[in-house]
N, C-alpha and C positions, 0 to 999 in steps of 0.2 A: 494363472498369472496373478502376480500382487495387484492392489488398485492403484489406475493411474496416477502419475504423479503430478502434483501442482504447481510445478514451474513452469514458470512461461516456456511455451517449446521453438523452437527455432534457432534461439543463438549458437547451442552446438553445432548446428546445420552450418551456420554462417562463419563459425570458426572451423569446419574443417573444408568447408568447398569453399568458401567465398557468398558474397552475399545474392550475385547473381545466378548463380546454381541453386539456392536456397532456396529462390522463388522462382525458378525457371518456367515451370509449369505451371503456379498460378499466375506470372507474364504475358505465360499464350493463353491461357483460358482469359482472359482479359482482353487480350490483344483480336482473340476469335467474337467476343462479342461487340466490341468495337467494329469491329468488320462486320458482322453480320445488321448490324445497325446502319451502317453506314453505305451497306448495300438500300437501303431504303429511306435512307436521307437524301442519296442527288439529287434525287429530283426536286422534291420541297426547297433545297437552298441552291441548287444550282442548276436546274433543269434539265437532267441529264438525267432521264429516268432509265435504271438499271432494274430494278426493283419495283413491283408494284403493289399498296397490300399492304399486309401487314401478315407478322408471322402464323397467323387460323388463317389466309388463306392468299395467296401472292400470286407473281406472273411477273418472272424473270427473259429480259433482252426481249418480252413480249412473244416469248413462242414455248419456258418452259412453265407450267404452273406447278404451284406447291400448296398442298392441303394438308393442314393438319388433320389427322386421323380420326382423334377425337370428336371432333368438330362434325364430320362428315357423319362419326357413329351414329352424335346426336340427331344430326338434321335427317336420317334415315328413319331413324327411331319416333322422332317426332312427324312422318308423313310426308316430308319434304322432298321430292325430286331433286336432285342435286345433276348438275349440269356435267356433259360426259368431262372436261378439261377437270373439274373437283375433283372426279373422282380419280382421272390419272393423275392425280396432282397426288393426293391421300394413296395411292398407290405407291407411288417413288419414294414420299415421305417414309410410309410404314416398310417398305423394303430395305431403305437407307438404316434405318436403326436398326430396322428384325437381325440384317446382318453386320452389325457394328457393335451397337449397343445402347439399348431404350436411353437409360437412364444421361447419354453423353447430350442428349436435349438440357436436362437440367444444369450441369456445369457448362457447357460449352455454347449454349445457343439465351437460355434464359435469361432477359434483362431484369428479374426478381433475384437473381441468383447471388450477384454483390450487396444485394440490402441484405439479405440472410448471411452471407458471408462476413457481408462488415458485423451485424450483431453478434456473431457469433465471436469474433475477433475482439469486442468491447466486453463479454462475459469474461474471458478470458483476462482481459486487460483488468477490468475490476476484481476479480477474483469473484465471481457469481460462482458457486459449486453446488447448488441446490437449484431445483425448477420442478415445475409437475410434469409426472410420469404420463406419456401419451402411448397409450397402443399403436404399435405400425401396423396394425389390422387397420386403425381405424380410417385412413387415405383409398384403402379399399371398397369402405364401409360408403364413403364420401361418392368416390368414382361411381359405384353400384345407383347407389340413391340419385348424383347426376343424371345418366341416363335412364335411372327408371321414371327422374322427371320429364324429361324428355319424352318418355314415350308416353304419359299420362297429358301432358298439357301442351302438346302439339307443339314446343315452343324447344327452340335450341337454347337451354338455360343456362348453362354455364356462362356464355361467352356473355351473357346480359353482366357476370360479374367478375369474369374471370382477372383478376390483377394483371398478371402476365398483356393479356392485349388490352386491357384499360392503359396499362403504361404503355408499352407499345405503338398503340392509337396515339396516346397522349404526344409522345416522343416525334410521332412519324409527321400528324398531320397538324399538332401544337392547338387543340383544341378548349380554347380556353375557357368553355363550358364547364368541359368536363374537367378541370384542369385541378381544382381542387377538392373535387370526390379522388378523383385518382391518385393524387398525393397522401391524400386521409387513407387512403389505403395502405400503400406504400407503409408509410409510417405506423398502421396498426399493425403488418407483419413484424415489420421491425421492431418492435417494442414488444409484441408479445413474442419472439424469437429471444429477446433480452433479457425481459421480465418474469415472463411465464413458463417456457418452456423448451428449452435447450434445441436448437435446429425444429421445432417445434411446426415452423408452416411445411418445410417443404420433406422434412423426414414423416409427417404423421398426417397430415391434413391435403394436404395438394394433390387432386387428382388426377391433375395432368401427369405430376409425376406418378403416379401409381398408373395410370395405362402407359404409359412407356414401358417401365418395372418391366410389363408383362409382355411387352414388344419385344423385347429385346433381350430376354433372359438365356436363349443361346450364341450370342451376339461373341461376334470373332477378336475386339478389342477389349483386353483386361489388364488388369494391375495384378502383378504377382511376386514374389516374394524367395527370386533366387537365392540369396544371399541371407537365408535366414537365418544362418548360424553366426552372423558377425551379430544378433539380434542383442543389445545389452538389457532389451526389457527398462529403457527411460521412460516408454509410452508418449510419447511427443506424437506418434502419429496418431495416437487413441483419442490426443486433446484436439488437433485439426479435422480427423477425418467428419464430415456430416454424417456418414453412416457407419459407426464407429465397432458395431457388431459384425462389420463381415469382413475384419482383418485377423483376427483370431483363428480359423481354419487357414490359413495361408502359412501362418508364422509357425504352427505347427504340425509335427509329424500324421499328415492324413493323407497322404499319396500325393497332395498335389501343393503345391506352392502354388496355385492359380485363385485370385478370387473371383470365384463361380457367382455367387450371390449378385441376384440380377437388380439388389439394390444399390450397387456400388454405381456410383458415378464416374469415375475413372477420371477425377477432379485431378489426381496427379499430387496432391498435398502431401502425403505419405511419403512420396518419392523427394518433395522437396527439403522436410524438412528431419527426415533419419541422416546423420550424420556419418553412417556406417553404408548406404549405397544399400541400405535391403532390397526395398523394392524397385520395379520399374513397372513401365506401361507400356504394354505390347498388343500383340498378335498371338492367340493357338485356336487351334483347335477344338469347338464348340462342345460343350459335353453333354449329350443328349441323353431322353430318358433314359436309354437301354444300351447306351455307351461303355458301360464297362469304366475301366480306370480312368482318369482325366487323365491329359499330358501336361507337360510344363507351356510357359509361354516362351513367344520370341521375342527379346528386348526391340523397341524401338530405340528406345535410351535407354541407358544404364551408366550412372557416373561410376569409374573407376578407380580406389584409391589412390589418393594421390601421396 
């Protein structure tokens, strides 16, 4: 394929659907983190505790618990007993994605997810077209080295720095200690997401999202690419997508219109902003090691020419 183009991408979207189909599914991914936030806000402003926690480790209507997986790998690793409710908690978590899809943690649940998103939306807007090259090894390399600190230093290390529940904490419980280490954080993703290195935290560095990755790589929700012959090759969704390498197998002739890559976020951007209806975000069937041909998906949504 030619290299992407560098027009802003989106207005074709919005001139052939309208401006509300355009962003349909960046709305709900938006609309889903506000909810999920807001499950752990009643209580702090209105006493009405639905949620309790914070997203490493909660206690929903006070009888379902939720553990982050990661979280629990480390506190194992590091010597920790973890209480029997953690570990059904890190159970239901890692089953929820194993059959879904790892990576829907990061667009759909992540309150780091709109600073990376807005930065990545300000490149665009300035016309930034250069940043330094990161290996997607290297989010691997990060994960690895987390918990082999973990099991060297007795200590669950990540969450000492993890942004994700700095902000989170921050958010839930308004801790204004911490209130400007947390922000200083914030702000250094997003600036080196701008500055430095194109999707840069959460495509190459964030290990949270690299054990999801690996969660959820036969996971039953994917973005796929019925329509790939309307495909006029604009690349609009090459300039939105965060993980912009694993639209390529889909759009073309390789048995499957499905994208398999368990790096896709299923952020739904693609779907938004092709003015042709290529892709959608569905349901198929898992394609395991020794699976043979993938099959196609089944739209949940699919805009239809209009």
């Amino acid at each position: 394929m030619s290299a992407p183009s560098r027009r802003r991408p989106g207005p074709a979207a919005v001139a052939a659907k309208g401006r509300l189909r355009a962003n349909g599914w960046l709305i709900a991914r938006r609309t889903a983190q506000a909810a999920f936030l807001a499950l752990f806000l009643t209580g702090p402003l209105f006493g009405v505790w639905i949620t309790k926690g914070t997203l490493a480790a909660s206690e929903t209507l006070g009888v379902l618990p939720l553990t982050d997986p990661l979280v629990l790998a480390q506190s194992l690793l590091a010597g920790h007993a973890p209480e029997t409710a953690a570990v059904i908690g890190a159970i239901l978590v890692l089953g929820a994605y194993a059959l879904l899809r790892g990576r829907l943690y990061c667009s759909w649940v992540c309150p780091i997810n709109p600073v990376t998103d807005a930065a990545a939306a300000l490149r665009r807007r300035l016309g930034l077209k250069e940043g330094t090259a990161l290996n997607r090894r290297l989010r691997h390399m990060v994960l690895a080295a987390v918990l082999l600190a973990s099991l060297v230093t007795g200590v669950v290390v990540w969450e000492a720095v993890n942004p994700v529940t700095l902000l989170h904490r921050s958010l839930v419980f308004g801790s204004l200690a911490a209130g400007g280490l947390v922000w200083t954080v914030v702000a250094a993703i997003f600036l080196f997401d701008l500055a430095v290195a194109p999707r840069g935290w959460c495509g190459h560095l964030c290990p949270v999202g690299a054990f999801y990755a690996r969660v959820g790589r036969f996971g039953t929700v994917a973005v796929a690419a019925p329509r790939r012959a309307a495909c006029d090759h604009c690349m609009d969704c090459y300039q939105v997508c965060p993980e912009p390498h694993v639209i390529a197998p889909a759009l073309r002739d390789t048995g499957t219109d499905v994208i398999h890559s368990p790096d896709c976020t299923a952020c739904g951007r693609c779907i938004d902003v092709c003015p042709h209806d290529v892709f959608a975000l569905g349901l198929h069937r898992p394609r395991l090691p020794a699976a043979g041909t993938p099959v196609g998906a089944t739209a949940l949504r699919q805009g239809d020419p209009s």
